[in-house]
N, C-alpha and C positions, 0 to 999 in steps of 0.2 A: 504494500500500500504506500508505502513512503517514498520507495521508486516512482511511481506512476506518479505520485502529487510533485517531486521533480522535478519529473517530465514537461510535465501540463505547467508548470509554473516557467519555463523556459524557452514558452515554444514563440515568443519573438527572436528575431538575432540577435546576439551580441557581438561585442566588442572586443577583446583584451588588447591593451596598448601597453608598450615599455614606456614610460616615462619617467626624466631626470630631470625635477626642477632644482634649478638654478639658485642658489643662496649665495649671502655677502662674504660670510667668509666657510671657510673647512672646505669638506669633499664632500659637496653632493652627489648622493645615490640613485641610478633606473630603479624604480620598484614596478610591478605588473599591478594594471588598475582593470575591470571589467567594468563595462559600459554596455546599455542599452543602446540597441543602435539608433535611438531617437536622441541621444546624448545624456541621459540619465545614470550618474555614477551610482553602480548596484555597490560594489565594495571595490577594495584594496586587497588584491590575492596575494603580493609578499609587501615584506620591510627588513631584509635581511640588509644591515650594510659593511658585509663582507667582502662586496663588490659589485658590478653592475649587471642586472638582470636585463636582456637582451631577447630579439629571435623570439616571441612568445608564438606558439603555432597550433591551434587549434587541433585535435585529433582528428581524422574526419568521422566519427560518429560523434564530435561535441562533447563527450564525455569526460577530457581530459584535455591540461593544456602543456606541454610542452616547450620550456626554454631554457636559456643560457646562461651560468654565472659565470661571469668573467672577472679572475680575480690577478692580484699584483703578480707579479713577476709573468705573466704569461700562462697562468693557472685554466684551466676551464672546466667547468663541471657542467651536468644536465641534470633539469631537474623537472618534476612532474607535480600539476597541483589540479586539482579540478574546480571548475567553476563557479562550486560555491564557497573555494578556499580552502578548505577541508584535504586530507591526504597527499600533504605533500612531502615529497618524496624526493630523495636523491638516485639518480637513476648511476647505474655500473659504466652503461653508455648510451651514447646517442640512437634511438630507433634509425631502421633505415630509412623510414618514411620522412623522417623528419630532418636527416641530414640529404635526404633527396631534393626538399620540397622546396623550390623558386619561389620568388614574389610572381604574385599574378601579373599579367600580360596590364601593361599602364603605354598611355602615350610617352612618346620621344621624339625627337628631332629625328628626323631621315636617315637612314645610315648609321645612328649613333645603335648599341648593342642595348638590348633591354637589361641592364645590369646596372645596378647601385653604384654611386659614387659618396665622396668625403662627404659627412654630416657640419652642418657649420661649427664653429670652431667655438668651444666655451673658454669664458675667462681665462684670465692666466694662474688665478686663486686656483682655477677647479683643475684637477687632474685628468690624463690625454684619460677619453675618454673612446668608446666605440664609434664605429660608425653608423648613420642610421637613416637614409632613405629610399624609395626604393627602386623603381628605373632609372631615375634622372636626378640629378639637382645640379644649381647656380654652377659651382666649380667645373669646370670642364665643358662647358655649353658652348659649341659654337656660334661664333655670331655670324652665321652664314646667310645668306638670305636665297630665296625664289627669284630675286632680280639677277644675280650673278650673272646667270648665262646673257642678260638683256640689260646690261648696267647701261652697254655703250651704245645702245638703239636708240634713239630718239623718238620712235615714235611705235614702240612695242610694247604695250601694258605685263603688268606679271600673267600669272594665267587663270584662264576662268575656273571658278571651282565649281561645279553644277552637285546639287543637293543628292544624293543613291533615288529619296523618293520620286524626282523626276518635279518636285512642287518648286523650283526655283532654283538661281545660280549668282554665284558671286563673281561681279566683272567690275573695270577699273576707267575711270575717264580720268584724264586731266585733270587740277584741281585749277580752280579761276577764283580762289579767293584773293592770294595777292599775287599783282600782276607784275611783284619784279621778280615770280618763279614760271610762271605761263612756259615758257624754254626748259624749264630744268627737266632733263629726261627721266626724275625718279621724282618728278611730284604727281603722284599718281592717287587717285581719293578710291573709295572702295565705295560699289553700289551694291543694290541687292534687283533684280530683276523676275517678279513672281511670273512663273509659267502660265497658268492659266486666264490672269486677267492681263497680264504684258506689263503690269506697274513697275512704276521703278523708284526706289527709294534708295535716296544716299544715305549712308554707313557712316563714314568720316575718313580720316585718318586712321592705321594704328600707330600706336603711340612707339616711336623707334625707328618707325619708318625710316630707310628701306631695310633695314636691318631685321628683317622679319624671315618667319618660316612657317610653313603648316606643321601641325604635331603629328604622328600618327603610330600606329599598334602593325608592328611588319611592314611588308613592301604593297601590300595588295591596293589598289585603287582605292575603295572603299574603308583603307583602314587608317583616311584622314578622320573618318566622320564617329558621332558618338551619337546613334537614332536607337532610342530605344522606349517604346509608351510614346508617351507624350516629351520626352528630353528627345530634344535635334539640336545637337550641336557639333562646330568644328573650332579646333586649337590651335592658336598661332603664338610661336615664342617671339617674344619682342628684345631689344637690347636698349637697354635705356640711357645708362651711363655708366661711369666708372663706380661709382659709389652704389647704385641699386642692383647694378648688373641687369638681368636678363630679367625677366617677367612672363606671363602667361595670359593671354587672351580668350576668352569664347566666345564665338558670334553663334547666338542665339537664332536661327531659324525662324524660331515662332513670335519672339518681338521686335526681331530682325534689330539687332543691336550689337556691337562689343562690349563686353564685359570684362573687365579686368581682372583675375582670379587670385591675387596676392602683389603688396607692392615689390615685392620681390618673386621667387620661383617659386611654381606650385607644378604639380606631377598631378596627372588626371589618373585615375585607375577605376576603370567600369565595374559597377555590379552589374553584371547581365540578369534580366531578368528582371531588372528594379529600372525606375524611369529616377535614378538617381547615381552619383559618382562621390569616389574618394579624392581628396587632394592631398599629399603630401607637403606641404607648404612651408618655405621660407618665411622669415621676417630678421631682416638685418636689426640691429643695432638695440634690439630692448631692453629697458629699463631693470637690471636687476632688483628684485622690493629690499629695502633697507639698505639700498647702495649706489652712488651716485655710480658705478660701473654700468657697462652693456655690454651685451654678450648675443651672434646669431642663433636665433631659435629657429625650431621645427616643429609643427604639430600636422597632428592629423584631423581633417574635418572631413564633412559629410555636405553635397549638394544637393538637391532638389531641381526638378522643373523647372518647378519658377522662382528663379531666383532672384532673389532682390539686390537692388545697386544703389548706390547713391553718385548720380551724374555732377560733374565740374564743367560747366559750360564754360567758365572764364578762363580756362586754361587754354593753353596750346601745345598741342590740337586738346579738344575737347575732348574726355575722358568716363566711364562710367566704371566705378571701384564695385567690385560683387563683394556679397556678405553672405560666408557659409551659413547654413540652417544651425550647426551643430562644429563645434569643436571639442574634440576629443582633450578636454585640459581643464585644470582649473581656471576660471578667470583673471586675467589682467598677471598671467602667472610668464616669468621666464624659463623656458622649456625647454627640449631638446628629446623627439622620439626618437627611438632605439627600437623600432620595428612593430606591428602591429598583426592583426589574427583575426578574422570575424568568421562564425560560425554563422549559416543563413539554413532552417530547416526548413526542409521541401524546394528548395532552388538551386541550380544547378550554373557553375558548382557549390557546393554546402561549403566550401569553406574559402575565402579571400585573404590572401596572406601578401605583407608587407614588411621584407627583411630588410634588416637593421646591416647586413652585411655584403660583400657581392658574394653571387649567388655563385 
């Protein structure tokens, strides 16, 4: 009987995230926190701080989670705890399942390998720490763009992006707002052109421009676009400057808009089957609490549909910042994930994992 009331008490998905918040001074600890995938922190599965808990990875029957303590000198142990915290366990070794098991399939830049790079870099107080995100991040991001092959045409826009459903496409005109760029061969504004009525609505700039690129999942044509339910959308890295670095866009399909998805880099990673996505997310420079220091953080949040922005028309170009549904964190906290785990029953796959390491 107590099995079955379990069950039934778990049957939305969850979450497990590593997470190392950030303090003023000593050696802040990853500990494993479980979350509702609506953002509701259920508990705090460890507080060991013998060293940093890492890699948490879901079993795939949900039953069990599996992760990594990594301790001084190059130590590592695995360790097993289940979901409501209870029975946890030091394991002899790693399952095979679990030293098999990738981060799930997330957009990248073209050509780049779907493999984790450096986690941003904590204080100099806090000790070298792991790494933790999970196709992509800021470090190493080419600033390549789709103009490359057409920098030195004069009169060759980038290329059209036409929607998989066939309902519309993204094509590019001149931009005529100031006329001492009218000649420049990369001032090029971004339209939206719907199929069936012929309308045509300007986009804007992205913000980086031309320093841009589509994001995508493999080589295949279709694996710029993220259509699933009611979420249509496509990913463009932008390069801002020296101090932000690179950033992430989504042009929204259905309020045919760019959306800016972190002011620094954010990694898109699909739940299939859900009209919703994960972000891996940068945030340069944050305010350590009780300390005039900053330190780059990472978190992980959760998208929606419809997502909300709050627009900058005064800027230039004019810009619309998106606001996840949910972040995997405490609030207004300096952080740093160290990999991630969701368990989804009845969806395929049951299980979305996001290593803290390369794979």
């Amino acid at each position: 009987m107590f099995a079955l009331t379990a069950t039934v008490s778990r049957g939305e998905s969850e979450i497990v995230v590593a997470i190392r918040y950030l303090q003023a001074k000593g050696t802040s600890h990853s500990h494993l926190y479980l979350y509702r995938e609506d953002g509701k922190l259920l508990r705090q599965l460890t507080n060991d701080n013998s060293g940093q808990d890492i890699d948490p990875i879901f079993a795939p029957d949900g039953e069990t989670i599996l992760f990594t303590r990594e301790k001084p000198n190059e130590v590592r142990e695995f360790w097993s705890v289940d979901p409501l915290g209870k029975k946890l366990k030091k394991l002899d070794a790693a399952p095979d399942w679990y030293s098999a098991a990738k981060s799930s399939p997330a957009f990248t830049n073209s050509g780049e390998e779907e493999s984790p790079s450096s986690a941003p870099t904590p204080p100099q107080e806090e000790s070298p720490s792991p790494a933790a995100v999970p196709e992509s991040a800021e470090q190493g991001h080419q600033s390549v763009t789709a103009l490359d092959a057409t920098a030195n045409a004069q009169d060759r826009p980038p290329q059209i992006i036409k929607a998989p459903d066939g309902s519309g496409e993204i094509f590019w005109r001149k931009g005529e707002e100031d006329p001492n760029y009218l000649d420049d061969p990369l001032n090029w504004i971004m339209w939206f052109r719907d199929s069936k009525s012929g309308q045509e609505t300007k986009i804007g700039k992205l913000r980086g421009f031309p320093s841009f690129e589509p994001l995508q999942i493999g080589q295949s044509k279709d694996g710029q676009f993220l259509f699933d339910a009611s979420l249509r959308l496509v990913f463009f890295s932008c390069h801002l400057d020296s101090s932000a670095g690179d950033t992430v866009e989504a042009f929204d399909f259905n309020k045919r808009k760019l959306v800016q998805l972190s002011p620094n880099w954010a990694t898109p990673i699909p739940l299939p089957g859900e009209a919703a996505f994960l972000t891996l997310t940068e945030n340069r420079y944050v305010d350590i609490p009780g300390s005039s220091k900053t330190a780059n953080c990472s978190y992980l949040e959760r998208w929606g549909a419809n997502m909300k922005e709050t627009c900058y028309e005064q800027h230039e170009p004019p810009y619309c910042e998106g606001e996840p549904e949910v972040r995997y964190a405490r609030k207004n906290s300096a952080a740093i994930c160290y990999g991630a785990s969701m368990y989804r029953p009845g969806k395929n796959p049951a299980v979305v994992t996001v290593r803290g390491r390369t794979d």
